[in-house]
N, C-alpha and C positions, 0 to 999 in steps of 0.2 A: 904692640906695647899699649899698657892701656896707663890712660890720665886721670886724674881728676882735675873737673872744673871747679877753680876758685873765682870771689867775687873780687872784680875789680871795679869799684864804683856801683853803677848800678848794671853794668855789664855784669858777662862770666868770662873766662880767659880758660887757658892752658899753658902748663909752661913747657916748655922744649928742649929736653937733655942736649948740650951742646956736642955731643959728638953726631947730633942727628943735622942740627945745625950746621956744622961744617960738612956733611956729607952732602947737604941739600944744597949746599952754597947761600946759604941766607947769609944778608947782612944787616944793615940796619930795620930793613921795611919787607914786606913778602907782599904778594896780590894774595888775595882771599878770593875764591869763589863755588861757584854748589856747581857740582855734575853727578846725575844720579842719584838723588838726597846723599849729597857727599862731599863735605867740604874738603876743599882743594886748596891748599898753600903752596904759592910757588915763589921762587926769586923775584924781586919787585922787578920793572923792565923799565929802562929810563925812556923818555916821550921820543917818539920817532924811530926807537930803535929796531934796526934791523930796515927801515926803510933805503937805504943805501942801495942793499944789496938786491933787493924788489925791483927797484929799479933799472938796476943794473942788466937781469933776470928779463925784464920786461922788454930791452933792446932798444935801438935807435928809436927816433921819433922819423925818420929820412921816409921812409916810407908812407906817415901815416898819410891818409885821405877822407875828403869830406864824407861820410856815409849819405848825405842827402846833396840832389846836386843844385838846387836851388831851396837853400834854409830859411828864407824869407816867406813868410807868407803873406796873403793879400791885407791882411791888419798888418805888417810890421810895414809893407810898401805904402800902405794909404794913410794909415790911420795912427798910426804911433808918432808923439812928436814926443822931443826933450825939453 
């Protein structure tokens, strides 16, 4: 489908036939971004989200272990004070 870009302010815009709108799921806000010289509009995504389930994905913490076995170095043991 092709657009035309109108002026909005000192921007340009485009407007979006709402059956494209409901098909995409937009609501009030969309993310914007460029892939490929390609702007990309997607559903906005609220902060955190989907972090849940990353989580969850990720497993216990029951297992984890220090990767180094003494993290201290000879400045944190001599030489660092608070």
């Amino acid at each position: 489908m092709k657009v035309e870009l109108v002026r909005v302010g000192n921007s340009r815009g485009t407007r979006i036939p709402k059956p494209l709108i409901e098909q995409c799921g937009f609501e009030d806000s969309v993310e914007l971004r460029v892939e490929n010289d390609r702007l990309v509009s997607a559903p906005a995504r609220l902060p955190r989200d989907g972090w849940e389930e990353a989580f969850r994905a990720a497993g216990s913490s029951n297992q984890d272990e220090l990767l180094l076995e003494n993290p201290a170095s000879q400045f944190d043991r001599e030489e660092w004070k608070w």
